[in-house]
C-alpha positions in Angstrom: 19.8 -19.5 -0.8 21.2 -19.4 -4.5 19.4 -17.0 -7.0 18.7 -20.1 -9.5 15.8 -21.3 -6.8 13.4 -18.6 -8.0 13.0 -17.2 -4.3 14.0 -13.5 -4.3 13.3 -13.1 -0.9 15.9 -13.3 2.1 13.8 -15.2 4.6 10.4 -16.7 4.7 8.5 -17.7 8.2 5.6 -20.1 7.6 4.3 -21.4 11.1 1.5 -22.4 13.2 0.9 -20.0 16.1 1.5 -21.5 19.0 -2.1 -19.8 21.5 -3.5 -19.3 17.9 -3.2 -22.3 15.7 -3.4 -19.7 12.9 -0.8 -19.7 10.0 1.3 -16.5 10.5 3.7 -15.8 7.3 6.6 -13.5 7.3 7.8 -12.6 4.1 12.0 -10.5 4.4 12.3 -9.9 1.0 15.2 -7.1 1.3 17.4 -5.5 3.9 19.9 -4.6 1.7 18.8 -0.8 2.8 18.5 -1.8 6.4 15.8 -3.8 8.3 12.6 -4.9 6.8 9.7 -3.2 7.4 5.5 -3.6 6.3 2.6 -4.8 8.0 0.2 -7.5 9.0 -2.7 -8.6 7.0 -4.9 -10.3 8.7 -7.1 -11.8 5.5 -9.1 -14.7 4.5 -8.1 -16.8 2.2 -9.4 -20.5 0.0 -5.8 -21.8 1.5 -2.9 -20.5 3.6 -0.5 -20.9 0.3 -2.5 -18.0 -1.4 -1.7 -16.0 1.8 1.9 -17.0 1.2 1.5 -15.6 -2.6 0.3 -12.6 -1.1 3.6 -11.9 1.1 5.9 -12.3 -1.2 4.4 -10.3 -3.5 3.5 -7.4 -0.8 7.1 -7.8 0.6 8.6 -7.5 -2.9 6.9 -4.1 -3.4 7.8 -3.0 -0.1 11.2 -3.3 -1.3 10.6 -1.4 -4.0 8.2 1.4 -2.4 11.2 2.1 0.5 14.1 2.2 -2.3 11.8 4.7 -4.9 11.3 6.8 -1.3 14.7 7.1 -0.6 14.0 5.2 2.5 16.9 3.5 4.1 14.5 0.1 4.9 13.7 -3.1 2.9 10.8 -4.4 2.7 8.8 -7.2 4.4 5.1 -8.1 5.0 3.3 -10.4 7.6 0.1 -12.3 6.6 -2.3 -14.4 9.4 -4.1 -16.8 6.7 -8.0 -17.2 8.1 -9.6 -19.9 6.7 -13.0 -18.9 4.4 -15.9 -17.4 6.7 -13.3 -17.2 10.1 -14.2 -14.6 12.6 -11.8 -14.2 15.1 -13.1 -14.0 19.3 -11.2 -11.3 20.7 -9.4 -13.7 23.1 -8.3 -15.7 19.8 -7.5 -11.8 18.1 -4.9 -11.1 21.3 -3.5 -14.8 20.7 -3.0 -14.6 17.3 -0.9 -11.2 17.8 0.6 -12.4 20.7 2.0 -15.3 18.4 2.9 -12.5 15.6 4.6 -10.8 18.2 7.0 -14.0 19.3 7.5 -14.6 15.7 8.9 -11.2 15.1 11.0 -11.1 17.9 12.7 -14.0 16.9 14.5 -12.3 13.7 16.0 -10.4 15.9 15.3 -6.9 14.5 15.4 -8.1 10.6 11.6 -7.0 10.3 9.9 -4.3 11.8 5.7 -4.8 11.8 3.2 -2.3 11.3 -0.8 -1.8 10.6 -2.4 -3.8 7.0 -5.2 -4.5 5.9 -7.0 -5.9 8.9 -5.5 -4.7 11.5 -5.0 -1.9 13.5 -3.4 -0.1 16.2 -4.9 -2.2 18.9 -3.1 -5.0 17.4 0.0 -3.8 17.3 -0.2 -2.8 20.8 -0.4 -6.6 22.0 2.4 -7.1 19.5 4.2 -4.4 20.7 3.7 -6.5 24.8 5.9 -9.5 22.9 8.2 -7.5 21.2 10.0 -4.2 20.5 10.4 -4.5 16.3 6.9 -3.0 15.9 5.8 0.6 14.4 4.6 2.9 16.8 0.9 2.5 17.2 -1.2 5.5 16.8 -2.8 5.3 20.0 0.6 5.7 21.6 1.7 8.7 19.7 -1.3 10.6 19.8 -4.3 10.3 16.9 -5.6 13.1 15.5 -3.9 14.2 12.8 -4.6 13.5 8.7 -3.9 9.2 7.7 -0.1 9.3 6.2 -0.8 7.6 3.1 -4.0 9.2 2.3 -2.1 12.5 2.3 0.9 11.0 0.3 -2.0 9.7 -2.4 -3.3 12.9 -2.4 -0.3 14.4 -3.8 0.4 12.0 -6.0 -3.1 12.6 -7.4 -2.2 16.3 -8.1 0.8 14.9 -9.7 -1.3 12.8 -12.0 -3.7 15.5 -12.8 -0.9 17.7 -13.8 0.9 15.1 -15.7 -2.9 14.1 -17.3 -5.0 17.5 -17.6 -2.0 19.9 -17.4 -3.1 21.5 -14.3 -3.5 19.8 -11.1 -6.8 21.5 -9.9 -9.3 18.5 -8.9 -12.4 20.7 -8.1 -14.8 19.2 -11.3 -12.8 16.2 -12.0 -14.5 13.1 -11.5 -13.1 10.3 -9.5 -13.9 6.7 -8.4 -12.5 5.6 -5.0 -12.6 1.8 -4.8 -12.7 0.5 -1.2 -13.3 2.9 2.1 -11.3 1.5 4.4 -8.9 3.4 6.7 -7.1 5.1 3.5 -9.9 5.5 1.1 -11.9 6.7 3.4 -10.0 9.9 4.6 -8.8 10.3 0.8 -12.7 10.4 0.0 -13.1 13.2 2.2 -10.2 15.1 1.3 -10.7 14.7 -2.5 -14.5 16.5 -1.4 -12.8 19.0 0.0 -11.0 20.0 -3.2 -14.3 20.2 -4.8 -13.6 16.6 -6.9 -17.1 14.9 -8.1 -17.3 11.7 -6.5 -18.5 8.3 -6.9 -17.5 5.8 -3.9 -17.5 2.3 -3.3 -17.0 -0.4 -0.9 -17.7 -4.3 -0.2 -19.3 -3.4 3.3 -22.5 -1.5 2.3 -23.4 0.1 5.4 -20.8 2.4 4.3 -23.1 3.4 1.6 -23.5 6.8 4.2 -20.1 7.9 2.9 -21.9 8.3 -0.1 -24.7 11.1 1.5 -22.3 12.7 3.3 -20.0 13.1 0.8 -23.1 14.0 -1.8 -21.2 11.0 -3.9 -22.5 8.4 -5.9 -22.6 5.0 -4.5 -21.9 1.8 -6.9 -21.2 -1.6 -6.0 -17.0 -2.5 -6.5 -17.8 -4.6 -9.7 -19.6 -1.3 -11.1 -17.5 1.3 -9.8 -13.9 0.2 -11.2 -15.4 0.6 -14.5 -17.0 4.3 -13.8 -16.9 6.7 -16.5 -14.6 9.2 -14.2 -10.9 10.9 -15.0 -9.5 9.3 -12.4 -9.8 5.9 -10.7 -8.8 5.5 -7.6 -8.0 1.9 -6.6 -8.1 1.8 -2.4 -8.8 -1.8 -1.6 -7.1 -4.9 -2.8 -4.9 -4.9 -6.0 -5.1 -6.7 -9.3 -7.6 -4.3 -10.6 -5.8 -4.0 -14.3 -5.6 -7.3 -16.2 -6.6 -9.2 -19.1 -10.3 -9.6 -17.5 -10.8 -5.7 -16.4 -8.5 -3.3 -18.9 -10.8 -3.8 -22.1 -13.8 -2.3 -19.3 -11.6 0.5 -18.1 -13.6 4.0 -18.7 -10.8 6.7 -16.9 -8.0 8.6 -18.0 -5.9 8.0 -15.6 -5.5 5.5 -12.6 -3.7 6.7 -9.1 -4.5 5.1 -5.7 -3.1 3.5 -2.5 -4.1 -0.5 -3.5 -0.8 -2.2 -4.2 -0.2 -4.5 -6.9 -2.7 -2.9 -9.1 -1.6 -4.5 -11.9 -1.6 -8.1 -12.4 1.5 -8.1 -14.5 3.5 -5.3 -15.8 3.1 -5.7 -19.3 -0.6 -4.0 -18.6 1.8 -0.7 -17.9 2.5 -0.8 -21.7 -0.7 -1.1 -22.5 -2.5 1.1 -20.6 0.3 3.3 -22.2 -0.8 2.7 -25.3 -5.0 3.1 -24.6 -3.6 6.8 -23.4 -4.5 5.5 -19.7 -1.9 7.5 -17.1 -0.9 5.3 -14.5 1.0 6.1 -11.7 3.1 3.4 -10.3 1.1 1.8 -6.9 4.7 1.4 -5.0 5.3 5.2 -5.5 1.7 6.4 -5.1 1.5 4.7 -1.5 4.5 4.8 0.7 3.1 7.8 2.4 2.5 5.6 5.4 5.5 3.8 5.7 7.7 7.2 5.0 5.7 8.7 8.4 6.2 5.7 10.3 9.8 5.4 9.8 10.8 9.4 10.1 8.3 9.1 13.4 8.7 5.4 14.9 13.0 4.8 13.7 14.3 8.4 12.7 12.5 9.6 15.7 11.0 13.1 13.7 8.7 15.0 14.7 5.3 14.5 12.9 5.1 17.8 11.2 8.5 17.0 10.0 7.1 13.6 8.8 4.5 14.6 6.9 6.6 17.1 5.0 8.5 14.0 3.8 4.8 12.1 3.1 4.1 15.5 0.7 7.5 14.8 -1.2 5.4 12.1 -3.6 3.7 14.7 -4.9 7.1 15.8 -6.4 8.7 12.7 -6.8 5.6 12.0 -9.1 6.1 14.5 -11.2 9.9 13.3 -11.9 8.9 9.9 -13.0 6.2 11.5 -15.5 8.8 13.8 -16.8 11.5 11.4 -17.5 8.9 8.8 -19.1 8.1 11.4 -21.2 11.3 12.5 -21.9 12.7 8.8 -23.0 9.3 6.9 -23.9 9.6 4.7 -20.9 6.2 4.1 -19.5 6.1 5.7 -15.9 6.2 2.0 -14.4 9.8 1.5 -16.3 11.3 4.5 -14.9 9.9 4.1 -11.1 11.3 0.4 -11.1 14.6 1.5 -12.6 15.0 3.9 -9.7 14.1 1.5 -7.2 16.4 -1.3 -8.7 19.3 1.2 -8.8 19.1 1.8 -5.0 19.2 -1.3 -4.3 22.2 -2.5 -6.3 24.1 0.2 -4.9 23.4 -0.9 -1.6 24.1 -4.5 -2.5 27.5 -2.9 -3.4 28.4 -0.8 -0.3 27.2 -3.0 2.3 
């Protein structure tokens, strides 16, 4: 498809599953690294078109979170579109990935899928019975060991303390983690760990027990995005700095696994200018997909994995040091990275 349709992406599935009737959207937005990879969200949403909106943008940053790794994968995303109030029977659950799994087979290897929001590794098992362009699911290789992109966002965190409060010592600093789900709630823990003051947050409020355990302060999401803390930590869904929120925003700094966090990238430059330290979402949180390729396609050993997955930490403190350096907000000099790995792939392959 020409470049002068607006549609950056390489290929676009939008069908009707077959055992499901669910709308199941794959979004290839690059292989010009090698083949696609992200997972399935399995979401509600007012109509399936906003589930589309949500794959090309996911797939999009893929893209960009496998180039700024140094990962030799494009990106792509899968959304299931339930309509408002849905809940799934498990027979209709094992269809619907069943149908996700046909899907994928049929790009022939262009898109491997993975765990989103939504889904887990029992789902990608009965994908993994249709076809064999999945991730490895954790129940295969063994569980057990700490989440991938919760230790990746920790790291990235010490980066942004370091870059924020010159030292990247988090026992005292106050934090807000948005959203407890199966990133920010391991990230929770390990942010207690290192002696951080916490308040926590989540849509589900029976997870208000985090909270005691952790000996956190509970808000509600509305109230805890705008926490007076030095860090927030956005772990849900993205869109969390825009014109409605930034004026609200009481942190010095915003790191976290949520993707798209801002709602357009002018609010980089601004939070630059408020003296807000943001640390770009597609860099913060590709700890998972850097362990799921080194174990699932480079066949590593986990240990040797993770090692990669503590490399953000790092690679975090480059960005900050050449924004610094040239005046480019963090954001600039992360997208500038990515966009240079992928025209240089665009060139050799």
């Amino acid at each position: 498809m020409s470049s002068d349709t607006g549609l950056q992406h390489e290929r676009v599935v939008v069908e009707r599953g077959r055992a499901s009737g669910l709308p199941i959207i794959i979004a290839v937005h690059s292989t010009k690294l090698g083949a696609a990879v992200g997972g399935c969200r399995l979401w509600s949403y007012p109509d399936w078109r906003d589930g589309l909106a949500d794959a090309l943008a996911l797939s999009s940053a893929m893209s960009l979170k496998c180039a700024a790794a140094g990962i030799d994968h494009g990106g792509g995303k899968t959304v299931i579109a339930l309509p408002p109030g849905a809940e799934l029977s498990p027979a209709r659950r094992v269809a619907v990935m069943e149908d996700l799994g046909d899907a994928v087979e049929r790009l022939g290897g262009q898109y491997y899928v993975g765990e989103d929001v939504g889904t887990g590794p029992e789902d990608i098992q009965v994908v993994r019975g249709r076809t064999r362009w999945t991730s490895r699911p954790r129940v295969e290789r063994g569980a057990g060991g700490p989440e991938p992109t919760a230790v990746g966002v920790l790291e990235a965190i010490r980066a942004t303390a370091r870059h924020a409060f010159g030292s990247g010592d988090l026992s005292g600093r106050r934090f807000a983690v948005v959203g407890l789900g199966h990133v920010g709630l391991p990230l929770a823990h390990m942010l207690a760990a290192e002696g951080a003051v916490l308040v926590v947050s989540d849509i589900d409020a029976r997870k208000r027990a985090v909270a005691d355990e952790l000996g956190a302060r509970w808000l509600a999401p509305a109230e805890a995005s705008f926490a007076q803390v030095d860090v927030l930590v956005p772990a849900a869904l993205g869109g969390v700095v825009s014109a409605e929120t930034i004026d609200r925003l009481r942190c010095a700094a915003i790191v976290g696994p949520a993707n798209n966090q801002l709602v357009d990238e002018r609010w980089a430059d601004e939070l630059q200018a408020r003296g807000i330290t943001w640390a770009p979402d597609f860099v913060v949180n590709a700890g998972g997909v850097v362990f799921e390729v080194g174990v699932t396609l480079d066949d590593l050993p986990e240990d040797t994995a993770m090692a990669r997955v503590r490399e953000i930490g790092a690679r975090l403190d480059g960005v900050f040091a050449r924004a610094a350096d040239t005046g480019k907000t963090p954001l600039v000099v992360a997208l500038d990275d990515a966009r240079e790995a992928l025209a240089t792939a665009a060139v050799v392959r």
